[in-house]
Backbone and ligand atoms as CSV (ligand in chain L), in Angstrom:
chain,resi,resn,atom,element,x,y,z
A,1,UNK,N,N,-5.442,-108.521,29.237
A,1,UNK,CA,C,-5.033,-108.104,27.891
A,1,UNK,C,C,-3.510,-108.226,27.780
A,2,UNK,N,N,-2.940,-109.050,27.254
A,2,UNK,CA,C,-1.270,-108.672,26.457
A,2,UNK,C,C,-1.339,-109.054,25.241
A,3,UNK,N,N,-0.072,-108.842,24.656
A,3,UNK,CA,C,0.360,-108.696,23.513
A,3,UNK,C,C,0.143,-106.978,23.094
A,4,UNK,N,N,1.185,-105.963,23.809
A,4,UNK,CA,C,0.833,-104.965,23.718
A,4,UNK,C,C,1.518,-104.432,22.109
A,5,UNK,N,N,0.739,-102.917,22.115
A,5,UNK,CA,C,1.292,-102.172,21.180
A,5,UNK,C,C,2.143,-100.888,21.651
A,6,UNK,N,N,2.824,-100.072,20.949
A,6,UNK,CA,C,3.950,-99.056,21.680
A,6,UNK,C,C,3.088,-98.020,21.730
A,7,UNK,N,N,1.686,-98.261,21.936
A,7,UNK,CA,C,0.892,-97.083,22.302
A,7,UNK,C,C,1.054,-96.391,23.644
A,8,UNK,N,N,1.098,-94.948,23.715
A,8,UNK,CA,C,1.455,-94.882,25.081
A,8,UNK,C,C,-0.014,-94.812,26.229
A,9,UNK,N,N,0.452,-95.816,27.418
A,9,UNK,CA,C,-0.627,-96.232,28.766
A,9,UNK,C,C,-0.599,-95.292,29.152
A,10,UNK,N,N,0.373,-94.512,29.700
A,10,UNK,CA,C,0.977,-93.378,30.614
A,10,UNK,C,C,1.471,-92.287,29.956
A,11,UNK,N,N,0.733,-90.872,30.564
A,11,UNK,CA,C,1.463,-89.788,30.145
A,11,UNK,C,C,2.279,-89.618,31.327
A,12,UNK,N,N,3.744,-89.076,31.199
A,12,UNK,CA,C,4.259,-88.311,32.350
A,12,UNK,C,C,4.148,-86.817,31.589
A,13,UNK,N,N,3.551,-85.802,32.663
A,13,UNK,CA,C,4.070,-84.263,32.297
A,13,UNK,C,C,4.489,-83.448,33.690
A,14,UNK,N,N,5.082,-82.363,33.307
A,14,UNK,CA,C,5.741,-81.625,34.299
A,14,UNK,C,C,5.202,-80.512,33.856
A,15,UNK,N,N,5.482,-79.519,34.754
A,15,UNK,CA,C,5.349,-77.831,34.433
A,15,UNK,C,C,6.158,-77.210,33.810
A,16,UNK,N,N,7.756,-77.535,33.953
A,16,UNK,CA,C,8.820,-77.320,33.149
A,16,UNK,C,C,9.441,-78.225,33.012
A,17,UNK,N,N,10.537,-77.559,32.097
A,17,UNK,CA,C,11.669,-79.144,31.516
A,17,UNK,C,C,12.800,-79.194,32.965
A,18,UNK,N,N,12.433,-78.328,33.969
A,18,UNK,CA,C,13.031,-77.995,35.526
A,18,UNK,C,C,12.987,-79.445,36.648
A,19,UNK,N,N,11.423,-79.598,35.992
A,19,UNK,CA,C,10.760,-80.776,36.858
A,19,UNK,C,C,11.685,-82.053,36.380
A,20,UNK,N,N,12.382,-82.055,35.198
A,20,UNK,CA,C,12.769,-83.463,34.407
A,20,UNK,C,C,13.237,-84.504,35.917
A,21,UNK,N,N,14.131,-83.358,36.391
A,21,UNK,CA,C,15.735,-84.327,37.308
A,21,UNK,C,C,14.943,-84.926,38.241
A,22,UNK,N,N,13.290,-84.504,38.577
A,22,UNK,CA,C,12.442,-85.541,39.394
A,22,UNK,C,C,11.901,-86.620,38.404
A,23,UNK,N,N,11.425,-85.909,37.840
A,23,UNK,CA,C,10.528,-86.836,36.528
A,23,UNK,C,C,10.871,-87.956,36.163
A,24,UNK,N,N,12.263,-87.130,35.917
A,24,UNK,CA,C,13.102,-89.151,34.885
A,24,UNK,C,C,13.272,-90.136,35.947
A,25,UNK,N,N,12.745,-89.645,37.690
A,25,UNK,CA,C,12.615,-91.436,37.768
A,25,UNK,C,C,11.015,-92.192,37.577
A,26,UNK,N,N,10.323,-91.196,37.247
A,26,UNK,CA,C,8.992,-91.604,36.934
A,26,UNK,C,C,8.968,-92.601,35.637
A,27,UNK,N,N,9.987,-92.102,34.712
A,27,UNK,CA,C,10.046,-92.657,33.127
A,27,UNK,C,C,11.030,-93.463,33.438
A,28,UNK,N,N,11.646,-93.626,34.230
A,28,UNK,CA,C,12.771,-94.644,34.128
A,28,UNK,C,C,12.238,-96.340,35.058
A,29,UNK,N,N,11.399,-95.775,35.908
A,29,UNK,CA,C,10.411,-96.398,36.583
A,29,UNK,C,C,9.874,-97.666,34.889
A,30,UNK,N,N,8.899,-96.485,34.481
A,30,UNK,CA,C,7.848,-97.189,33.390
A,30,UNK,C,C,8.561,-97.878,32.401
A,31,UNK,N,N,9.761,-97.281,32.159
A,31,UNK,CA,C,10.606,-97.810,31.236
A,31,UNK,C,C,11.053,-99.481,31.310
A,32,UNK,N,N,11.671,-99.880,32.805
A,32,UNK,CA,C,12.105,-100.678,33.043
A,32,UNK,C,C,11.147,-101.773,33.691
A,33,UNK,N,N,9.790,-100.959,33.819
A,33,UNK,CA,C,8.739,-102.047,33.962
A,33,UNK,C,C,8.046,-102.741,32.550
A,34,UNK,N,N,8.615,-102.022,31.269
A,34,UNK,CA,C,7.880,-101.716,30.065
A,34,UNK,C,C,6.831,-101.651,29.712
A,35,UNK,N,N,6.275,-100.375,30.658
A,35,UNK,CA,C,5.135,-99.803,29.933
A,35,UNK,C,C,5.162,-98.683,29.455
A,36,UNK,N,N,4.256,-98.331,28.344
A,36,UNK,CA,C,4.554,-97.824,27.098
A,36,UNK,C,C,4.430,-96.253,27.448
A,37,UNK,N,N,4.563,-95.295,27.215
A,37,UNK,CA,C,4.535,-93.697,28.086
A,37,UNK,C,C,5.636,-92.689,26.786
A,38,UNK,N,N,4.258,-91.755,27.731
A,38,UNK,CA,C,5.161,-90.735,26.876
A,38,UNK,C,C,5.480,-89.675,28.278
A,39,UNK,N,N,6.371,-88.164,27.592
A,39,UNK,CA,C,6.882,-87.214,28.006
A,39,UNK,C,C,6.687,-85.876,27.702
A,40,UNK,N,N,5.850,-85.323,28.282
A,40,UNK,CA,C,5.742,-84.095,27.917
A,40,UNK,C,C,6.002,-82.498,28.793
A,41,UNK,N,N,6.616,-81.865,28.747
A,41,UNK,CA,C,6.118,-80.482,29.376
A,41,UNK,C,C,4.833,-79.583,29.236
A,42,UNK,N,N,4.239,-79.777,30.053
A,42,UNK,CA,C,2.196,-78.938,29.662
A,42,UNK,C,C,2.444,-78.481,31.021
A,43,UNK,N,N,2.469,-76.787,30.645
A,43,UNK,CA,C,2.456,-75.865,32.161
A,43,UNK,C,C,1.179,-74.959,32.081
A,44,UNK,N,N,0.246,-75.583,33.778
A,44,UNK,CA,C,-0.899,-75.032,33.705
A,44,UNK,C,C,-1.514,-73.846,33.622
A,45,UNK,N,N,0.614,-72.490,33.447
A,45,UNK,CA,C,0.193,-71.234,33.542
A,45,UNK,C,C,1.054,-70.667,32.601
A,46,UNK,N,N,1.494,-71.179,31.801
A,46,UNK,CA,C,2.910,-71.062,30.608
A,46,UNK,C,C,2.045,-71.279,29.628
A,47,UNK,N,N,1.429,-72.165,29.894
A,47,UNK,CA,C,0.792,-73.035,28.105
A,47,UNK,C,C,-0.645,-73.483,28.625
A,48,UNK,N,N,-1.498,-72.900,29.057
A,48,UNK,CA,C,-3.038,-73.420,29.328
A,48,UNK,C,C,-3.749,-73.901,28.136
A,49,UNK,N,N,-4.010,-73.273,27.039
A,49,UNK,CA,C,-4.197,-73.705,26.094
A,49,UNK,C,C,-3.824,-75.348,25.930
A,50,UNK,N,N,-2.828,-76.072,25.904
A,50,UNK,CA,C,-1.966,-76.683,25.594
A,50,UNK,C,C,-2.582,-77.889,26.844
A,51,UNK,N,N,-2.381,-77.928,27.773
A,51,UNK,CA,C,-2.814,-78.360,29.160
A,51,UNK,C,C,-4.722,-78.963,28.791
A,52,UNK,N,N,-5.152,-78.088,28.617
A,52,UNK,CA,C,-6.658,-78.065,28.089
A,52,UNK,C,C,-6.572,-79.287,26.732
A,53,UNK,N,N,-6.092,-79.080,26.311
A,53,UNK,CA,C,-5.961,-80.059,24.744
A,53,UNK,C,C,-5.701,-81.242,25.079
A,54,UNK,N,N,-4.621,-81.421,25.922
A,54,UNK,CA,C,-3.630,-82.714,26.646
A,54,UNK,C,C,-4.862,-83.457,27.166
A,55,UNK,N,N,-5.480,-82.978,28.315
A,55,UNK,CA,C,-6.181,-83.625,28.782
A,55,UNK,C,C,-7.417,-83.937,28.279
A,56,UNK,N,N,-7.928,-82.889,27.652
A,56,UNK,CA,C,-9.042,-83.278,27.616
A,56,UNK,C,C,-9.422,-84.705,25.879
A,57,UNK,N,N,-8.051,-84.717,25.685
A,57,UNK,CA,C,-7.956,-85.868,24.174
A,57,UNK,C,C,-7.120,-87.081,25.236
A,58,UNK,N,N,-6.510,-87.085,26.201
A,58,UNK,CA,C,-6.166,-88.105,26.946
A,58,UNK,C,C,-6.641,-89.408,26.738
A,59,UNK,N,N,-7.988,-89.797,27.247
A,59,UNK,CA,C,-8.911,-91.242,27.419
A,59,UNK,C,C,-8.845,-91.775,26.103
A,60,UNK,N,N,-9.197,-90.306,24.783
A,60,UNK,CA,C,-9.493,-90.967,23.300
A,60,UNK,C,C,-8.136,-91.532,23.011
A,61,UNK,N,N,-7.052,-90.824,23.146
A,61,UNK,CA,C,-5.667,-91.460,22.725
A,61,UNK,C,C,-4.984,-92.852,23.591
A,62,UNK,N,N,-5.736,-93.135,24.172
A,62,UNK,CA,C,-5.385,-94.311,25.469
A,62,UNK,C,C,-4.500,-94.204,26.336
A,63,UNK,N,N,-4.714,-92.680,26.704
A,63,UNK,CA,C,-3.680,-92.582,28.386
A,63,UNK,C,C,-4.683,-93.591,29.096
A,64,UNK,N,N,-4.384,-94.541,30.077
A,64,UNK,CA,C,-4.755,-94.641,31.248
A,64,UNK,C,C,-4.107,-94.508,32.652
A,65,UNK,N,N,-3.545,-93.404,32.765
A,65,UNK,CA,C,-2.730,-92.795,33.901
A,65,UNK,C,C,-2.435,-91.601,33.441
A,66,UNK,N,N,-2.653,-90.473,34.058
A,66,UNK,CA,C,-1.076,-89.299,33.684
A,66,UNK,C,C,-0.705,-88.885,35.271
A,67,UNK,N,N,0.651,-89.119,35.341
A,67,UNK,CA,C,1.260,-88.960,36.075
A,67,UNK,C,C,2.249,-87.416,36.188
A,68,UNK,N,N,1.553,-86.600,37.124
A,68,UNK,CA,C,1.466,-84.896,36.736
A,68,UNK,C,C,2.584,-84.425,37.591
A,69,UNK,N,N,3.756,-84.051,37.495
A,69,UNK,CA,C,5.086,-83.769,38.543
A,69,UNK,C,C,5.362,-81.740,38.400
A,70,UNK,N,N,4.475,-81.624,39.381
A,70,UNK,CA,C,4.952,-79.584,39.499
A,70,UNK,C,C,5.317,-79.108,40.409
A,71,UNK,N,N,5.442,-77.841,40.658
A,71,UNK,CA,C,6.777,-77.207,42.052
A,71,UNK,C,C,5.876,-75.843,41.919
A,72,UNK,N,N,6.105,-75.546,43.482
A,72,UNK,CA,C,5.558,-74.000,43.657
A,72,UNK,C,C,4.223,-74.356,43.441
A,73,UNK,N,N,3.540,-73.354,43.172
A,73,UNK,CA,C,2.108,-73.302,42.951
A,73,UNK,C,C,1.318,-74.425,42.398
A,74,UNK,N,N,1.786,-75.271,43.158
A,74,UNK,CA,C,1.584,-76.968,41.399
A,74,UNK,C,C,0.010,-77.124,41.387
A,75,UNK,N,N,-0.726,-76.042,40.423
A,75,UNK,CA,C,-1.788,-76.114,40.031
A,75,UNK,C,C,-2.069,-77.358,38.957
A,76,UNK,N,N,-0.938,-77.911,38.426
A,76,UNK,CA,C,-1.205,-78.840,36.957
A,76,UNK,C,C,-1.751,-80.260,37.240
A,77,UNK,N,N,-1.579,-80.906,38.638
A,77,UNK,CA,C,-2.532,-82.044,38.474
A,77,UNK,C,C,-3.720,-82.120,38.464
A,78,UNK,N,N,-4.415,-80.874,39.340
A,78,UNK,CA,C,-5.266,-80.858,39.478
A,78,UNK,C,C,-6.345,-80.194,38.843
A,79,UNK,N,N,-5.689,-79.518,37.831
A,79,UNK,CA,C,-6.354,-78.518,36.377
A,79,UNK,C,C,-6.650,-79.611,35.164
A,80,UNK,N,N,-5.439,-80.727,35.410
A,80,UNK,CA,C,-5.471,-81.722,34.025
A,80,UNK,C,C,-6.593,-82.894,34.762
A,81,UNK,N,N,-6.554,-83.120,36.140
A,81,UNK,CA,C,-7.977,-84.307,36.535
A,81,UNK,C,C,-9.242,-83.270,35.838
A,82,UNK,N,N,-9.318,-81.861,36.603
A,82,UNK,CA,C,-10.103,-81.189,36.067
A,82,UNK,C,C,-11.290,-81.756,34.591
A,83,UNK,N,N,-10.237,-81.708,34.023
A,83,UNK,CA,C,-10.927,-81.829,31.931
A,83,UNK,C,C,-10.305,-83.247,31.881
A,84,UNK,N,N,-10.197,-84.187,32.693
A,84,UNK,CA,C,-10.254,-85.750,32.260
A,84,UNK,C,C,-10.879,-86.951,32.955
A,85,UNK,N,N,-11.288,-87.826,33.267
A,85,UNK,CA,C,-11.733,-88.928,33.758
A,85,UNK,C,C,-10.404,-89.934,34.189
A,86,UNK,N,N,-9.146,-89.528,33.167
A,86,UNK,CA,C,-8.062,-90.588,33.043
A,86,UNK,C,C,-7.877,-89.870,34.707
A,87,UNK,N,N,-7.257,-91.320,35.170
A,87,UNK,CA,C,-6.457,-90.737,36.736
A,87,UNK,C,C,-5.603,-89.879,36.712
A,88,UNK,N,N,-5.232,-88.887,37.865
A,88,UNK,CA,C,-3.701,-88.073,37.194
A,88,UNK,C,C,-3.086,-88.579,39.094
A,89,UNK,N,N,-1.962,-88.783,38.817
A,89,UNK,CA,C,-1.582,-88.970,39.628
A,89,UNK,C,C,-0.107,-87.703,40.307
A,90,UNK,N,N,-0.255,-87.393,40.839
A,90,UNK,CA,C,0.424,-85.984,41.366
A,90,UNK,C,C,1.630,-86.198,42.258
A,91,UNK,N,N,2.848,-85.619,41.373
A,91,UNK,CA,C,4.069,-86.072,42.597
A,91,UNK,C,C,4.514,-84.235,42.250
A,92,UNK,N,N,4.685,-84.046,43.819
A,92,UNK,CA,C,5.226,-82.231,44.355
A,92,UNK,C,C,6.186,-82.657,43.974
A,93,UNK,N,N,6.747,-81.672,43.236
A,93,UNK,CA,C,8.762,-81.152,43.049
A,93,UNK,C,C,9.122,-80.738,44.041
A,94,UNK,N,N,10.282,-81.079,44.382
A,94,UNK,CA,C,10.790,-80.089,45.612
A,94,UNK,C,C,11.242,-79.044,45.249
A,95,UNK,N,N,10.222,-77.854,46.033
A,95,UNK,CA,C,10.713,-76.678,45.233
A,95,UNK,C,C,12.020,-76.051,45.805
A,96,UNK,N,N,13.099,-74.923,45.743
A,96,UNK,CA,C,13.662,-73.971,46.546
A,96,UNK,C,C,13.244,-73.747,47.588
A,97,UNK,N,N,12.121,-72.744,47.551
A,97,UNK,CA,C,11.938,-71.675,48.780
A,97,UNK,C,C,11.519,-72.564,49.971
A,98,UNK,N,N,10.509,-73.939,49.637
A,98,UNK,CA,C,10.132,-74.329,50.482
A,98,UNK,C,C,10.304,-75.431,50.877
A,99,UNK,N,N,10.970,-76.235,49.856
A,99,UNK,CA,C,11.417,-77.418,49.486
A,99,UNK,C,C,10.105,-78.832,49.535
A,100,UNK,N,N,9.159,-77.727,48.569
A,100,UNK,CA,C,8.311,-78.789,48.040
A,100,UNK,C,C,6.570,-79.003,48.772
A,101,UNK,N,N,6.950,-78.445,50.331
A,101,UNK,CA,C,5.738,-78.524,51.183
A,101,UNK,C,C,5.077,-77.706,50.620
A,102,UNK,N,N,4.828,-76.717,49.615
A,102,UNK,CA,C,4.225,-76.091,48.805
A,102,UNK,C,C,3.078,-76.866,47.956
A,103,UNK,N,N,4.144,-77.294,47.211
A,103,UNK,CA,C,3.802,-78.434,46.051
A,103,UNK,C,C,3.192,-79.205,46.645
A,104,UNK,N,N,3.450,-79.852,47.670
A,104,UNK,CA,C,2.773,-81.250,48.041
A,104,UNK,C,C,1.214,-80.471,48.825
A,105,UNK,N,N,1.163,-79.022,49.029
A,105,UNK,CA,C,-0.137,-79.200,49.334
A,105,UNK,C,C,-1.093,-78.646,48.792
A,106,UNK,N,N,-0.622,-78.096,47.505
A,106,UNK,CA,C,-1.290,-77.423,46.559
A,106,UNK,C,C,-1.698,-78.518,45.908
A,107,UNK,N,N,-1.113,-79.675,45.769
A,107,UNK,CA,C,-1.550,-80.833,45.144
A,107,UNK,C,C,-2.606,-81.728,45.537
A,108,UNK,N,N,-2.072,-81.777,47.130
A,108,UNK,CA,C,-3.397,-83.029,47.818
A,108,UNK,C,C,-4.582,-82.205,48.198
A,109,UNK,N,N,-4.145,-80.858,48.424
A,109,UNK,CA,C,-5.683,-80.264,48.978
A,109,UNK,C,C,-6.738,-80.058,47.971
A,110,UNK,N,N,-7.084,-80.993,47.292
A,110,UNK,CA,C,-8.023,-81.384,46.104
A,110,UNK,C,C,-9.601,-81.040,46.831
A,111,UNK,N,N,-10.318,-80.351,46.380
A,111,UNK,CA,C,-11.861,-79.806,47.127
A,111,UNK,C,C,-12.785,-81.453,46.320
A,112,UNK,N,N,-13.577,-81.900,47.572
A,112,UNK,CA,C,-14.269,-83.046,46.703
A,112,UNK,C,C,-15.242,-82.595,45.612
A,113,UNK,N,N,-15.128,-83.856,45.157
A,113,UNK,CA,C,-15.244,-84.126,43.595
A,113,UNK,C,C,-14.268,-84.332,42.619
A,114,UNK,N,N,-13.133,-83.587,42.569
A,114,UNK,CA,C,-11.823,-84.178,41.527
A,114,UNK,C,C,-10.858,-84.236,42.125
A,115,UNK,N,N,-11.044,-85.789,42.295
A,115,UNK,CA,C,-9.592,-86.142,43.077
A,115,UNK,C,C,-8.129,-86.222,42.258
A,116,UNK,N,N,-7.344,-86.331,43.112
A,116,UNK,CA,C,-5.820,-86.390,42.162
A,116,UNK,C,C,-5.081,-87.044,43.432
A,117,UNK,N,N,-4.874,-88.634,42.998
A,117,UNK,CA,C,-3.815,-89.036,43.862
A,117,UNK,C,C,-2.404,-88.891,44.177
A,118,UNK,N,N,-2.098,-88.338,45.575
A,118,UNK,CA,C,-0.988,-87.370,45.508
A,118,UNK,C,C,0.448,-88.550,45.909
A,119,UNK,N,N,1.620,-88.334,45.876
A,119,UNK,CA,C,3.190,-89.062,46.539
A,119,UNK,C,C,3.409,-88.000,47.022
A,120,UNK,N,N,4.894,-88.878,47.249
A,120,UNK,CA,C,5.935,-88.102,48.456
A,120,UNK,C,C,6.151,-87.284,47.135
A,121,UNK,N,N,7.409,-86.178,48.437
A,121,UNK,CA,C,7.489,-85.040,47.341
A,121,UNK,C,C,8.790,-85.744,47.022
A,122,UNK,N,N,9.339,-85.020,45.733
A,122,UNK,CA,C,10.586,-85.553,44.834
A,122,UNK,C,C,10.842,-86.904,44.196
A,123,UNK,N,N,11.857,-87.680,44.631
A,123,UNK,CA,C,12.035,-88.511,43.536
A,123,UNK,C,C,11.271,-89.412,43.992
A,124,UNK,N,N,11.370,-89.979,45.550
A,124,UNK,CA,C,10.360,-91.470,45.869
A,124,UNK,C,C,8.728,-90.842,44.919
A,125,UNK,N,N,8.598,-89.598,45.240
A,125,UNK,CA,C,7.163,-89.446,44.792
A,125,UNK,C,C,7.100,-89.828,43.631
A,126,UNK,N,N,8.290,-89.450,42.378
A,126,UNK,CA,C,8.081,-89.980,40.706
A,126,UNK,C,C,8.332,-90.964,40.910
A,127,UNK,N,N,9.081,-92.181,41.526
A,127,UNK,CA,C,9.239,-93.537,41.059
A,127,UNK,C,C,8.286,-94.111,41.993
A,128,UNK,N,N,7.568,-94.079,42.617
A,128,UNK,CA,C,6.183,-94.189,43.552
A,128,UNK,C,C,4.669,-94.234,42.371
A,129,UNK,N,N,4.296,-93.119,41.988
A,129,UNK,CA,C,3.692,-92.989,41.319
A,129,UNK,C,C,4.146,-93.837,39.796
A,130,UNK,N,N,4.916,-94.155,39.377
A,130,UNK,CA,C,5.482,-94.986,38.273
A,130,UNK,C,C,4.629,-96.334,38.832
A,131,UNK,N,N,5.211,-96.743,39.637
A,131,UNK,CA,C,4.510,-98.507,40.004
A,131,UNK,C,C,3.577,-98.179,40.460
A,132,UNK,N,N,2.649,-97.454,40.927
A,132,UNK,CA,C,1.231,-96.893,41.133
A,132,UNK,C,C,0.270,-97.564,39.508
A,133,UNK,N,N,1.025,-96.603,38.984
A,133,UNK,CA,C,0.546,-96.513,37.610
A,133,UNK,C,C,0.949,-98.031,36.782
A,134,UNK,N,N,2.069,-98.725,36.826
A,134,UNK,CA,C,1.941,-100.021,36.280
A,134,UNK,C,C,0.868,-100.972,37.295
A,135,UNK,N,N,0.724,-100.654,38.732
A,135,UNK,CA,C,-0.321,-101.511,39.534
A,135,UNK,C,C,-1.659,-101.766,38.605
A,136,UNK,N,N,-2.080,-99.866,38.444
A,136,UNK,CA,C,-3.156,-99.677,38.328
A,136,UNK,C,C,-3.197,-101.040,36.897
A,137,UNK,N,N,-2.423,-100.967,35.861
A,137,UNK,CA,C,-2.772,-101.359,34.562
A,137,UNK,C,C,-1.867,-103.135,34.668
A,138,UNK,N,N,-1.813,-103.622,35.542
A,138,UNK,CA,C,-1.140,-104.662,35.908
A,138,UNK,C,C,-2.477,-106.075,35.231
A,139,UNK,N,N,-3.629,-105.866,35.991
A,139,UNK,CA,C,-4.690,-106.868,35.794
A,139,UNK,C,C,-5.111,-106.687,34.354
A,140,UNK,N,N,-4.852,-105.824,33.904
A,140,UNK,CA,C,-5.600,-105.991,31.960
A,140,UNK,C,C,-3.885,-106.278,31.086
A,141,UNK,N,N,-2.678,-105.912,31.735
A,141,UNK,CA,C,-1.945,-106.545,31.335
A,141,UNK,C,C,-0.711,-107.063,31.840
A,142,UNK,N,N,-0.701,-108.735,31.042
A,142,UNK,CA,C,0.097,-109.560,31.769
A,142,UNK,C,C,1.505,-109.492,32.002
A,143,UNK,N,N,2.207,-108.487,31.293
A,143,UNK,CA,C,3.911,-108.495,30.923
A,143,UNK,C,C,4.165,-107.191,31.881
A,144,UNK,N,N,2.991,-106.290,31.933
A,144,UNK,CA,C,3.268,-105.516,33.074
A,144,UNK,C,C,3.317,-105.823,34.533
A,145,UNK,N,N,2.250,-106.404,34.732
A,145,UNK,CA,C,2.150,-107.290,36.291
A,145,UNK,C,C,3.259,-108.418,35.942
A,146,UNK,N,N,3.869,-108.961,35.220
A,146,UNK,CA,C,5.107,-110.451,35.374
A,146,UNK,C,C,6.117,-109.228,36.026
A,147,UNK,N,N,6.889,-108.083,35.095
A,147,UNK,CA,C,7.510,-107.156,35.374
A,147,UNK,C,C,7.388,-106.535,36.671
A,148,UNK,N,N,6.215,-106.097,37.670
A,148,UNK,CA,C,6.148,-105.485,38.684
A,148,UNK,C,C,6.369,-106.759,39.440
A,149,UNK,N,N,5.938,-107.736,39.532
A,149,UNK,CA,C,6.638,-109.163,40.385
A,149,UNK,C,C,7.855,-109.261,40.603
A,150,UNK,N,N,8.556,-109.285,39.424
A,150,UNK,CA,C,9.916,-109.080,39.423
A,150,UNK,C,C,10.486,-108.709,39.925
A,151,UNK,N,N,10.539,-106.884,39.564
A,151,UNK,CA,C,10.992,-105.948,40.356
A,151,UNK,C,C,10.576,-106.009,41.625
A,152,UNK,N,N,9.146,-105.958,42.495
A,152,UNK,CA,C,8.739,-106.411,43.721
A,152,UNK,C,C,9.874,-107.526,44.926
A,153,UNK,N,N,10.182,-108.549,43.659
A,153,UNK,CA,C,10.942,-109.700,44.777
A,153,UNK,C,C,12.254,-109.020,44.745
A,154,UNK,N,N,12.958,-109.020,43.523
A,154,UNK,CA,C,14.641,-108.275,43.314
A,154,UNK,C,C,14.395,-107.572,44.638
A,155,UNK,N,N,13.431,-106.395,44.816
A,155,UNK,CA,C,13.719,-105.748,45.399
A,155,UNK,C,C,14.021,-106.342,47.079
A,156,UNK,N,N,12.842,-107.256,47.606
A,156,UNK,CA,C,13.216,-107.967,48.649
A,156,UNK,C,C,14.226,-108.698,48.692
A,157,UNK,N,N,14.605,-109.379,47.597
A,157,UNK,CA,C,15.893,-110.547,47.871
A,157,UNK,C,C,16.853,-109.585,48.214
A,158,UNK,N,N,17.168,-108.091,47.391
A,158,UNK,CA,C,18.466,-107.618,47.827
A,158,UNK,C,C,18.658,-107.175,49.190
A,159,UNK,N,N,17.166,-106.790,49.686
A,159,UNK,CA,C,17.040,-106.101,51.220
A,159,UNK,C,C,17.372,-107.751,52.175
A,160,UNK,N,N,17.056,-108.642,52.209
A,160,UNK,CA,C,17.193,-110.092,52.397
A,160,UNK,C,C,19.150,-110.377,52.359
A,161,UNK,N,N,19.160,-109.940,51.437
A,161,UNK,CA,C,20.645,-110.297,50.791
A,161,UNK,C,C,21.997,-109.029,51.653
A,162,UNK,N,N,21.191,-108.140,52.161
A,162,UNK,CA,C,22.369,-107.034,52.852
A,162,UNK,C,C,21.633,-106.379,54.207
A,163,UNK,N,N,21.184,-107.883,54.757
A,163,UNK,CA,C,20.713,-107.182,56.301
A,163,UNK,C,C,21.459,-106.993,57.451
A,164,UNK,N,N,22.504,-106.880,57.126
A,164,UNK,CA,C,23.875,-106.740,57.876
A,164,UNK,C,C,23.751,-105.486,57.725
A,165,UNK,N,N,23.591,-103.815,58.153
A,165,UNK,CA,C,24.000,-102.699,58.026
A,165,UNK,C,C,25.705,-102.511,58.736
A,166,UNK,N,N,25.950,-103.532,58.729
A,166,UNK,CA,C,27.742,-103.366,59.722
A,166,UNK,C,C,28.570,-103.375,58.491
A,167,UNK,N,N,28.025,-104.502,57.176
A,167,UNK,CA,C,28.793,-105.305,56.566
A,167,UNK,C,C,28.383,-104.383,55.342
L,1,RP5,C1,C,6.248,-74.836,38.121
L,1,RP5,O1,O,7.138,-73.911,38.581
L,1,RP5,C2,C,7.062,-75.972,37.576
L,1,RP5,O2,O,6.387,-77.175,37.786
L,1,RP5,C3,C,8.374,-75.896,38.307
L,1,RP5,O3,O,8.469,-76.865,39.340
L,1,RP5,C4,C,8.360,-74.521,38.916
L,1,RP5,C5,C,9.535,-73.685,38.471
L,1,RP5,O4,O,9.547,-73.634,37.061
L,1,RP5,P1,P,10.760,-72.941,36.298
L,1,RP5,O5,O,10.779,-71.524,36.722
L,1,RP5,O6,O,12.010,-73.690,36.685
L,1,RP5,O7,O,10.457,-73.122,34.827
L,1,RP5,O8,O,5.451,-74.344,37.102
C-alpha cells in the first residue's frame, strides 16, 4: 500500500507529560521515518476512563501500533494490549528510585495470553520501538520501508566511515 494519508499508523502514549524527554525519541524516530503518529498522555491510574476509550477505538481509527512509554508501576502497556488487538509495544522509563528495572519488569512480565512487546529501558527503548513499529508497517507501505533502508545504511556507512575510535 502507498500513497499515504496523514492518518495516524502509530499512537505514541505515556503515563505523564514526565515520560515526554524519553518519548520524543519515539516521535522523532516516526517523524523522520515519515510515518504518520500521534501523541498522547493516557495514564492507566490518573485517567482510566480515558485509557479504556484510547484503546479500545484504536483498530477502528487505524492505529496499527501503539507504542506505550511508563515509569514505576508501568501498568499502561499492558492495560491498553488488554482492550485492543492493535500491538502495543512497551518501552520502561527510567524511573528515580530504581532507574527503570521497575518499569521494565512490570512491563515484560506479561501473564500468557496478552502479550506486549517490551525494549530497553529509556531512550534506545523509544527509538527502538519507533523502527519496530515502522518494520512492522514497512511491507503494506512502500515510502516507509524506502525510509527505514535509508536510515538502516546511513546508519552503517557512518559506523564504516569512523572505525578509527583513535581518530
Ligand atoms: C507513571 O509514573 C508515569 O509513566 C511516570 O513515568 C511516572 C511518574 O509520573 P509523574 O509523577 O512524573 O507524573 O505513571
Amino acid at each position: 500500500m502507498s500513497g499515504q494519508s496523514n492518518r495516524p499508523l502509530v499512537g505514541i502514549v505515556m503515563g505523564s507529560r514526565s515520560d515526554w524527554e524519553t518519548m520524543q525519541h519515539a516521535a522523532q524516530k516516526l517523524e523522520a521515518l515519515g510515518v504518520p503518529h500521534e501523541v498522547r498522555v493516557v495514564s492507566a491510574h490518573r485517567t482510566p476512563d480515558v485509557l479504556f476509550e484510547y484503546s479500545a477505538t484504536a483498530a477502528q481509527r487505524g492505529l496499527r501500533a501503539i507504542i506505550a512509554g511508563a515509569g514505576g508501576a508501568a501498568h499502561l502497556p499492558g492495560m491498553l494490549a488488554a482492550k485492543t488487538a492493535v500491538p502495543v509495544l512497551g518501552v520502561p522509563v527510567q524511573s528515580k528510585a530504581l532507574n527503570g528495572l521497575d518499569s521494565l519488569l512490570s512491563i515484560v512480565q506479561m501473564p500468557a495470553g496478552i502479550p506486549v512487546a517490551t525494549f530497553a529501558i529509556g531512550q534506545a527503548g523509544a527509538s527502538n520501538a519507533a523502527l519496530f513499529a515502522a518494520a512492522m508497517l514497512a511491507s503494506d507501505h512502500a515510502d516507509i520501508a524506502t525510509a527505514l533502508d535509508a536510515f538502516r545504511k546511513r546508519q552503517t556507512d557512518e559506523v564504516a566511515q569512523n572505525d578509527d575510535p583513535r581518530k
